[in-house]
C-alpha positions in Angstrom: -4.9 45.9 -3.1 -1.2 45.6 -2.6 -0.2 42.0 -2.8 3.8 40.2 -1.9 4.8 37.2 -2.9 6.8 34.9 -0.4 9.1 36.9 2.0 12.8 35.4 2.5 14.4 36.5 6.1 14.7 39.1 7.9 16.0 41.7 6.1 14.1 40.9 2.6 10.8 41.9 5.9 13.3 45.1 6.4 13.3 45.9 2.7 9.7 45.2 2.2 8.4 47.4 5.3 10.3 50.6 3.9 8.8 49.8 0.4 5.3 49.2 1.8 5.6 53.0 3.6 6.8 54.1 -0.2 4.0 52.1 -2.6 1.7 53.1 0.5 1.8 56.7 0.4 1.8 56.4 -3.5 -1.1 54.1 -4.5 -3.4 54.5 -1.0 -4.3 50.8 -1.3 -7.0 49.4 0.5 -5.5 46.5 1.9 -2.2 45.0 1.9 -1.5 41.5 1.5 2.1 39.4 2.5 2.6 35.7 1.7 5.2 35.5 5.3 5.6 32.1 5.3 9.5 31.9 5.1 10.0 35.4 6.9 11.7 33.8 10.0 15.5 34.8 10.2 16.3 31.5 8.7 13.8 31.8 6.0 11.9 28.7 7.1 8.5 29.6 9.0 7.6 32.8 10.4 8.9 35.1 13.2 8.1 36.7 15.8 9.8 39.8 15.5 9.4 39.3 11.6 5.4 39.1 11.4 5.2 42.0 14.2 7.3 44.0 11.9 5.2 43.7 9.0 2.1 44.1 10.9 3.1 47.5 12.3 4.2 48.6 8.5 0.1 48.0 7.4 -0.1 44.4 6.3 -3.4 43.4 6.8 -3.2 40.0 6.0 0.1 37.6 6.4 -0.4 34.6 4.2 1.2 31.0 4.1 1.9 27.6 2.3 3.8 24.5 3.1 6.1 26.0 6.0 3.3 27.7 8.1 4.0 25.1 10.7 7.7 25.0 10.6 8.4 25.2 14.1 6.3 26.1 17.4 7.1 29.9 17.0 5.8 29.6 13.3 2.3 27.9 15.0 2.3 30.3 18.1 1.5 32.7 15.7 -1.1 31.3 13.5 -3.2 32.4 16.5 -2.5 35.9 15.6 -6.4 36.8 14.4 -4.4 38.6 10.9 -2.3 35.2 9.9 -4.1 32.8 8.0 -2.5 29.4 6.4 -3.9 27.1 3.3 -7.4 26.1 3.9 -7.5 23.1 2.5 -5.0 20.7 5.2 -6.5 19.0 7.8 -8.9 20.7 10.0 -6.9 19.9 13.1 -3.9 21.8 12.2 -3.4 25.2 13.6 -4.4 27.9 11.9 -7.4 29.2 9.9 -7.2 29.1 6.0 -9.3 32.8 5.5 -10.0 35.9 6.5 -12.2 38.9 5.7 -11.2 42.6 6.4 -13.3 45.7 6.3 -12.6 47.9 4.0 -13.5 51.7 3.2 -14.7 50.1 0.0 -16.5 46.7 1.3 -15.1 44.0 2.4 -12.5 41.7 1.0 -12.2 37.5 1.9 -8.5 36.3 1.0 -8.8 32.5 1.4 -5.2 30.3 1.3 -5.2 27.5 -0.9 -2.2 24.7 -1.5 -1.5 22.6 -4.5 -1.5 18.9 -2.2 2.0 18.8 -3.9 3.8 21.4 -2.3 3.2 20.5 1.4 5.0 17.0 2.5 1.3 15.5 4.2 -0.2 13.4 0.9 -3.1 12.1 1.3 -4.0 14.1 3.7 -4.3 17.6 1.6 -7.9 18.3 0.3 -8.4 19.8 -3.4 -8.2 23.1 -3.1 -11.1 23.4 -5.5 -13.3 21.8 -2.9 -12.1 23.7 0.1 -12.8 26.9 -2.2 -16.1 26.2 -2.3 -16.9 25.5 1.4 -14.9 28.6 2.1 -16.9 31.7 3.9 -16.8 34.5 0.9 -17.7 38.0 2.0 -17.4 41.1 -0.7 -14.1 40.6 -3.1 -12.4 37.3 -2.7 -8.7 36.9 -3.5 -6.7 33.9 -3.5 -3.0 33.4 -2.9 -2.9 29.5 -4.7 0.5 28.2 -2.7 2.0 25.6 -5.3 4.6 24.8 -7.9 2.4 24.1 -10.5 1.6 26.4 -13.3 -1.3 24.0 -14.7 -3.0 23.8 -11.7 -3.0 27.4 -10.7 -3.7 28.7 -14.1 -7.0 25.8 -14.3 -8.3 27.1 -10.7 -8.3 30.7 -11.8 -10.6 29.6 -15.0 -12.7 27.8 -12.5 -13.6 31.0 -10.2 -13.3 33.1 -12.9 -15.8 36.0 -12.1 -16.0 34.6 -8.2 -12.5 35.7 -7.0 -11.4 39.3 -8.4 -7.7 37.3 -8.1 -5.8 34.2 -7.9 -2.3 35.4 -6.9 0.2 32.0 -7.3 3.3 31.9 -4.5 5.6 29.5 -3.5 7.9 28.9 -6.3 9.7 32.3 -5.7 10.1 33.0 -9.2 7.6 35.4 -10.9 6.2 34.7 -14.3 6.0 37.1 -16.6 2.4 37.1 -18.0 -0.4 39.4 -16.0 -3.6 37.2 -17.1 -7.2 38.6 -17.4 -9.6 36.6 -17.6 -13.0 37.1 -19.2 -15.5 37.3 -16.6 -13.0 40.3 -14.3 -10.6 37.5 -12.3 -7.0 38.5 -12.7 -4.4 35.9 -12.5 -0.5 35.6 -12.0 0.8 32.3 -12.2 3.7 33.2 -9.4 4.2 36.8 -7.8 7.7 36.3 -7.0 9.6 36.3 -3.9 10.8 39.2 -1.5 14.3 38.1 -0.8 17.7 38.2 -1.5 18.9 37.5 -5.2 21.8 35.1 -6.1 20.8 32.0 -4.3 18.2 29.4 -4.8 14.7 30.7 -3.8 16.4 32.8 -1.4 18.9 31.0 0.1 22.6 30.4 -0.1 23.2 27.5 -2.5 26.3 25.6 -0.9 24.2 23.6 1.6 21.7 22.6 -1.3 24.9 21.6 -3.8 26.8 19.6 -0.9 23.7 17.4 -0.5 23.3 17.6 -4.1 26.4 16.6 -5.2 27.4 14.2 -1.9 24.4 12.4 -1.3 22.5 12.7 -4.5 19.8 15.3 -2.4 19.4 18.6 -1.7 17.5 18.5 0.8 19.7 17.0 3.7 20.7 18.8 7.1 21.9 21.2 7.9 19.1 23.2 6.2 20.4 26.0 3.8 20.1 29.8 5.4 19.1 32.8 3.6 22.1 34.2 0.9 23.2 37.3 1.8 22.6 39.7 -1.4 20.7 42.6 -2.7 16.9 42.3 -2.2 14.4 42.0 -4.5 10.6 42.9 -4.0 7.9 41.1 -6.5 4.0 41.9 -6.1 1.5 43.2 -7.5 -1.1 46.3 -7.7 -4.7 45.0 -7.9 -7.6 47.6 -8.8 -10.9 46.1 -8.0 -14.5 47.4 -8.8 -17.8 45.8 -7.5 -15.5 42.4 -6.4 -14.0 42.3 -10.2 -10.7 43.1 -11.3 -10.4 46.1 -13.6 -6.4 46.5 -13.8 -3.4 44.7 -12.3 0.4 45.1 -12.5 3.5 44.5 -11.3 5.0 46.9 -8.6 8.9 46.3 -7.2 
């Protein structure tokens, strides 16, 4: 399995597509895996244009977190029966939080989780912990844990070690360095890293975040920042999975 971390803007989904062709033809994986949420143009939500781009390249699944509802074209396309969002919000928001694809090897269940911290609806975010358990799991389960957290990510893996062959952390857009294995054949990285351009802050040009910062004491204040323009970097990983347990993973750029 081939697995991104969160894609900034369109052309960080450019890059990615040509690299996907390259890692493709080297490594054969069985499925490919793209945490999409800020792959919009701006970097907030998904496109359009964006997700069908990716999609044609061989993703099989296009994952989210926190801004997979961003705006009506980002929830348009959570219909798309190969885009899945965090299981563990409320029911009645769009989307579905897991999906399983056939593979030439078995099937494989990647179920979206979401620290409650990371997504601006306290309260109203189930553990992720209990949605894992009512999730439907079919043949290899792998988890992309959406959340800032390295605690909590790093606690879930030991939870469903030997259950999911990986628990893939996104959403902080800087990778860790450490590629855990855990005893009982789950493989763990804290954060996989962003696809996006380098320079910035997660991605995107810093002088909107500073003005608020520095004028009003808060980054986040309109207008939102936009993706920096900059070389772009691709962070993921290269899982090897026998019999739904992990047997190697590394990183792969």
């Amino acid at each position: 399995m081939l697995f991104f971390g969160d894609v900034v803007g369109h052309e960080a989904t450019r890059v990615l597509v040509e690299r996907i062709a390259e890692l493709g033809a080297e490594h054969a994986p069985d499925i490919v895996v793209v945490n999409a949420e800020n792959c919009a143009p701006d970097g907030l939500g998904m496109g359009a244009e964006e997700v069908g781009m990716l999609l044609a390249a061989g993703v099989d699944v296009i994952s989210g977190g926190n801004h997979s509802w961003d705006d009506d074209e980002s929830v348009e396309l959570l219909e798309n029966p190969k885009v899945i969002r965090p299981a563990n919000v409320p029911p009645e928001m769009a989307g579905r939080g897991g999906i399983t694809v056939e593979t030439a090897d078995g099937p494989v269940t990647v179920v979206n989780l979401v620290d409650p911290r990371a997504i601006h609806i306290e309260g109203k975010v189930r553990p992720p912990y209990e949605s894992w358990l009512e999730a439907d799991r079919v043949g290899t389960v792998v988890v992309d844990f959406h959340g800032d957290h390295v605690f909590d990510k790093q606690v879930f893996a030991h939870a469903v070690d030997g259950q999911a062959a990986a628990v893939l952390g996104t959403h902080s857009h800087e990778a860790t360095t450490r590629l855990h294995r855990l005893p009982l054949g789950t493989v763990l990285v804290t954060e996989v890293g962003m696809t996006g351009p380098i320079g910035g802050v997660q991605g995107f040009d810093p002088g909107r975040l500073v003005d608020g910062l520095v004028r009003f004491g808060d980054p986040y204040t309109r207008p939102l920042p936009v993706p920096i323009a900059g070389p772009i970097e691709v962070s993921g990983v290269l899982v090897d999975v026998t019999a739904g347990r992990a047997t190697d993973i590394r990183r792969v750029a």
